[in-house]
MINU-649573 format. One record per residue (C-alpha): x, y, z. Coordinates in steps of 0.2 Angstrom, whole numbers, plus 5000, padded with zeros to 4 digits. Layout:
MINU-649573
XYZ/...
This chain:
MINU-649573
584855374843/583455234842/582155264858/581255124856/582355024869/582155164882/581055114898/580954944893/581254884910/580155004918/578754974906/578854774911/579054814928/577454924926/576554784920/577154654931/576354754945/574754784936/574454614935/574954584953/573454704958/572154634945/572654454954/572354544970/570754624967/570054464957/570554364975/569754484986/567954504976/568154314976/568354324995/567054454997/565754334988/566254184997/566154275015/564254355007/563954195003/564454115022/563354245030/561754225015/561854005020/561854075040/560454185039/559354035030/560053915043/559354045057/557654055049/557653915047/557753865065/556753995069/555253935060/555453785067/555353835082/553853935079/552953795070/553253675087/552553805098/550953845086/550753645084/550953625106/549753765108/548553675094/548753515103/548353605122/546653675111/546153485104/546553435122/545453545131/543953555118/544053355117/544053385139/542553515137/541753375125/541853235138/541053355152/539553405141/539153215140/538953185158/537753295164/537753245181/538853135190/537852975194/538952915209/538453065218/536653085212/535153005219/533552915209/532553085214/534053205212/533053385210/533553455193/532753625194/531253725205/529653775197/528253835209/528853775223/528953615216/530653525216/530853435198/531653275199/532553195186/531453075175/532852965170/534052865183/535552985183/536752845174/535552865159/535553035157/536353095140/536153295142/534853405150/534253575140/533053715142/532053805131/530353905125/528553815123/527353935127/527154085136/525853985149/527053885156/528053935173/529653965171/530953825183/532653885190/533853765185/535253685197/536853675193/538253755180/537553815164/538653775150/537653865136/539253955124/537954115126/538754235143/537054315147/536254165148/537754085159/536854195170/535354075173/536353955184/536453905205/538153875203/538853705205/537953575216/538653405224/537853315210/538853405199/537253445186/537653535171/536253585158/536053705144/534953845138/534553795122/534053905107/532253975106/532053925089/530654045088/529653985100/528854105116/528754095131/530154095147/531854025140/531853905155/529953845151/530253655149/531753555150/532253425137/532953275148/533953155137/534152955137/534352805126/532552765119/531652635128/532452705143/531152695160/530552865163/530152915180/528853035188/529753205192/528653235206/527853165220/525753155217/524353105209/524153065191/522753175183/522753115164/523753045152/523353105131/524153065117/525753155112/525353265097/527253265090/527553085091/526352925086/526252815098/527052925113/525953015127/525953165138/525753125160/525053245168/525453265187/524753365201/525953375213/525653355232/527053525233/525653605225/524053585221/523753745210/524953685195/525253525184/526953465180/526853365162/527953225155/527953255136/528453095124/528452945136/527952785127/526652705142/526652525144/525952455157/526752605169/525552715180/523952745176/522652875176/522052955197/523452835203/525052895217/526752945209/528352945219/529853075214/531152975204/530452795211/528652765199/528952715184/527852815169/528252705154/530052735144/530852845134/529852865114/531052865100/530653015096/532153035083/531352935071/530253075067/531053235074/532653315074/532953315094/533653515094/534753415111/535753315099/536453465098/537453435115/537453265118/538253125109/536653025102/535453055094/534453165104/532953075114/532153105129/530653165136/530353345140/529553415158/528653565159/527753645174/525753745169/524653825181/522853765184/521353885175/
């Protein structure tokens, strides 16, 4: 008897149902990719957000930075609040002389400290030291009604005490004032710049020291053995001293850097 019909059915049956389960399997990898898939586009959506997120806050926190250097900025450039300053507003002590400010406060454009010479007497400024340098922050009185701020500026290899003469800025051609009440004892030619000149001043606070005004431009101010009052006579104005030097106060202020520089000597 023939057995090639035999099983026939079961054979078909057989394969009916292995092609059921190749369908099946083919369906669930096709679902299994899909739901991979699904959760691969949700993980890049997430990070998505989240560097979003992380970009907004590094770009607020860049903007609260810009902010408050461009504040900082604007405080440097107003070294003393003029509404509440005075033409003889005292800028720092040196001797026991009170040094007034040269320049009408409204003028000022930055005040800064620094080395020129070991002979000269060291002056204890007034007011908030804003010089980036901590140890030096601690050459300050603290804040004062006039609101003064000044800086300790770089000794740039010059000697002597860090707070030897002070570098008071203004708009050349600005009027310079004397610093002190006294007598004018002689006024000589300014070395650094042509045409500028030195005023020395004894002051009536104290006899035994001179108080000079370095790069003043004299024209027809006070003269030679005649009486000087603290931040009412007029010395001359303010040399341009930037067309020849490189003012190291530009540094902090907004211009170019003139002004005239005061510095307090002993006599002998």
């Amino acid at each position: 008897m023939p057995r090639s019909g035999r099983g026939g059915p079961r054979l078909a049956q057989r394969r009916s149902q292995s092609g059921r389960s190749a369908v099946g399997r083919l369906t669930e990898l096709r679902e299994a990719r899909k739901t991979e898939h699904d959760a691969g586009v949700y993980r890049r959506r997430r990070l998505m957000a989240i560097s979003l997120l992380i970009l907004g806050a590094l770009a607020l926190v860049f903007a609260v930075l810009v902010q408050t250097q461009a504040s900082g900025a604007t405080e440097r450039a107003v070294p003393i609040d003029p509404n509440n300053a005075g033409p003889d507003t005292v800028l720092a002590e040196a001797a026991g002389v009170g040094i007034s400010t040269p320049v009408r406060p409204a003028n000022l454009t930055g005040l800064g400290y620094h080395p020129e010479g070991g002979s000269l007497v060291a002056m204890a400024p007034r007011g908030e030291n804003r010089s980036k340098n901590a140890l030096l922050g601690l050459v300050s009185n603290g804040e004062t009604p006039e609101d003064i701020n000044y800086n300790i500026m770089d000794d740039a290899g010059r000697d002597g005490p860090g707070t030897g003469a002070l570098d008071v800025g203004a708009g050349s051609g600005s009027t310079a004032y004397a610093p002190v009440t006294g007598s004018v004892t002689s006024i000589r030619p300014d070395p650094t710049v042509e045409g500028a000149n030195i005023v020395e001043i004894k002051p009536d606070a104290n006899p035994d020291v001179r108080v000079n005004v370095a790069l003043v431009q004299s024209d027809g101010g006070a003269g030679v053995n005649d009486r000087v009052v603290a931040g009412m006579t007029r010395l001359g104005a303010v040399a341009d001293s930037a067309k020849v030097l490189d003012p190291q106060l530009s540094t902090y202020t907004a211009d170019s850097g003139n002004h005239v520089t005061v510095t307090v000597s002993r006599v002998g």
